[in-house]
C-alpha positions in Angstrom: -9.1 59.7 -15.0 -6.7 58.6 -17.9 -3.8 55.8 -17.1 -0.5 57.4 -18.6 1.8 55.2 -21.3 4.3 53.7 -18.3 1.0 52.6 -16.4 -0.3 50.7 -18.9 2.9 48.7 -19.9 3.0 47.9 -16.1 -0.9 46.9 -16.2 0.3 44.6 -19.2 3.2 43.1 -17.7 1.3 41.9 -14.7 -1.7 40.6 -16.7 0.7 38.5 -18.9 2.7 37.4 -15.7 -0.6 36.5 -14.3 -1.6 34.6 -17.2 1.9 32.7 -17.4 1.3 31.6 -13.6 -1.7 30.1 -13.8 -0.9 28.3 -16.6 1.9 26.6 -14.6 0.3 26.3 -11.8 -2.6 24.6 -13.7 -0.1 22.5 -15.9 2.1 21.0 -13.3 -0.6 18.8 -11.8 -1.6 17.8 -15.2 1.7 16.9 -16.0 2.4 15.0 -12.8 -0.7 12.9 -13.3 0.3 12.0 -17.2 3.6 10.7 -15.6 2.6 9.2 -12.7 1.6 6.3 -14.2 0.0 2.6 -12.1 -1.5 -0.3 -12.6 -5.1 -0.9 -11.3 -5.1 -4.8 -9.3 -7.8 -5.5 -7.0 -7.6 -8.6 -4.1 -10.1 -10.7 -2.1 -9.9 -11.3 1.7 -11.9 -13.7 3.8 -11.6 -14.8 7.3 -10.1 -11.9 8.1 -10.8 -8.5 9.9 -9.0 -5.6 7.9 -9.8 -3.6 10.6 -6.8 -1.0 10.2 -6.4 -0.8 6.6 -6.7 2.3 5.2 -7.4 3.9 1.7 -3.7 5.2 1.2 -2.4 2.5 3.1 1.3 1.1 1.4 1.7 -1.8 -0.8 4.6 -3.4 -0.4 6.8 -6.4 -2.1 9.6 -7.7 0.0 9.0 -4.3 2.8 9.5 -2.4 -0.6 6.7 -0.1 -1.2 5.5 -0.2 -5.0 2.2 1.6 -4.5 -1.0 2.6 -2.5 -4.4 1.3 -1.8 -7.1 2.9 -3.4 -10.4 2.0 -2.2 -11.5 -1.3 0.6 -15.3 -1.8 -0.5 -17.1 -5.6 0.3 -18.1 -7.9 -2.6 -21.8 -7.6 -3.2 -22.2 -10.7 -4.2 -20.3 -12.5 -1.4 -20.2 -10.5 1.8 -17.5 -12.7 3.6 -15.0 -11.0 0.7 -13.4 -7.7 1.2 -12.6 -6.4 -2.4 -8.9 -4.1 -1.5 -7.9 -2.2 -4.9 -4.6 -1.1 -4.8 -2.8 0.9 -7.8 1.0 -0.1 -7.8 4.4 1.4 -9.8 3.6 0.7 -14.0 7.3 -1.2 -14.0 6.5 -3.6 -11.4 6.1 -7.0 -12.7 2.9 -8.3 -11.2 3.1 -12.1 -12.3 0.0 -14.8 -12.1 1.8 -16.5 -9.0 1.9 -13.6 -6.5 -0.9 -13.0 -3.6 -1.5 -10.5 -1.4 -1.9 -10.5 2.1 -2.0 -7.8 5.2 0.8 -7.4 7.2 0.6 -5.2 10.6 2.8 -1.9 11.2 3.7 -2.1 14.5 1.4 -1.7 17.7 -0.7 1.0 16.1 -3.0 -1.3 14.4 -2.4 -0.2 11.3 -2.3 -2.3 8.2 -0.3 -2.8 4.5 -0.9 -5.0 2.0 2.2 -7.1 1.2 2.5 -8.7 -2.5 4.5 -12.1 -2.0 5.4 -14.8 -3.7 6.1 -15.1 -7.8 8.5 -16.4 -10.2 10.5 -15.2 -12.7 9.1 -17.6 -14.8 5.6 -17.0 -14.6 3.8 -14.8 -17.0 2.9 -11.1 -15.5 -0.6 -10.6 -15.1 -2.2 -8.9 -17.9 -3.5 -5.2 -17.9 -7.4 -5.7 -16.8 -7.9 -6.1 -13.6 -7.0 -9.5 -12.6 -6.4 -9.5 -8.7 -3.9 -11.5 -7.4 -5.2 -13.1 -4.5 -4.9 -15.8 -1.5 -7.4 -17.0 0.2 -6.1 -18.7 4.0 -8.0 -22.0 4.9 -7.4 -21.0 8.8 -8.9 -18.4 11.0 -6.3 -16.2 11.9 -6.0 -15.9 15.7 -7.2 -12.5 17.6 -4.5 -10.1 18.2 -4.3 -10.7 22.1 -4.0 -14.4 21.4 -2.0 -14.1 18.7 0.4 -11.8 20.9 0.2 -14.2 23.9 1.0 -17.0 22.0 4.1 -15.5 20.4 5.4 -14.5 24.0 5.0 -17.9 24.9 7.2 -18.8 22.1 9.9 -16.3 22.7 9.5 -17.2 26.1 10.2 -21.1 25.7 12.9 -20.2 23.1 15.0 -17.4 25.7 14.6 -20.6 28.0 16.6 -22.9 26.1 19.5 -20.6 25.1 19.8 -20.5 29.3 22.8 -21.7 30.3 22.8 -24.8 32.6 23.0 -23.7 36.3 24.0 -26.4 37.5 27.4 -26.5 35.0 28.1 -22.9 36.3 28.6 -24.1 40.3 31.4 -26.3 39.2 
């Protein structure tokens, strides 16, 4: 069986259409990853259970999100320290004065790292990994405490914007 003229030039044009697409589909990946640029920081936490933190999980300065976190391990040579490595945007200034902290998303339980803190003044952290970091001297309460205790507080605080009953008789 023999392929006539007009069945190879369409045998052609599909190979090299072939070709072409899985170039692109192989280059566009590469290409995102080239420009998709981020800096590599790492942080400590002790005293605290980052039960709910995620790999993925946002980084945020101010509620903005500037990146992602990459990987929660412990330290091996202390293991009261969780080590969280985050990767955040390549234009964000990370200066020497800023620490990182978890912050909760709503009643889910989930967490985010949250970057606060930091000068304009203060020289940016250089490109190694240098983690910015705080350490809290307290034991953070547990979260039905901690939720009891701010109802209590929202509680006594509704109380005094009451008005006076007795003023409203007269």
């Amino acid at each position: 069986m023999s392929i006539s003229k007009s069945q190879q030039t369409r045998l052609g044009f599909f190979m090299v259409a072939g070709v072409v697409i899985a170039c692109v589909l192989v280059a566009i990946p590469l290409g995102a990853s080239f420009t998709n640029r981020q800096k590599t920081f790492f942080a400590y936490f002790t005293g605290e259970s980052l039960s709910g933190l995620e790999q993925g999980a946002q980084v945020k300065f101010n509620g903005v999100p500037i990146g992602k976190v990459d990987k929660i391990t412990y330290d091996p040579r202390d293991l009261a320290r969780v080590r969280v490595e985050f990767k955040i945007q390549q234009d964000f200034p990370m200066k020497k004065d800023m620490f990182a902290q978890t912050g909760a998303m709503g009643i889910t339980g989930l967490k985010y790292v949250e970057i606060q803190g930091g000068s304009n003044s203060a020289p940016c952290l250089s490109r190694t990994r240098r983690s910015p970091q705080k350490y809290r001297s307290w034991r953070p309460l547990p979260g039905r405490l901690r939720s009891l205790w701010e109802r209590l507080n929202s509680c006594s605080i509704t109380s005094i914007k009451l008005p006076n009953p007795i003023a409203l008789n007269r």
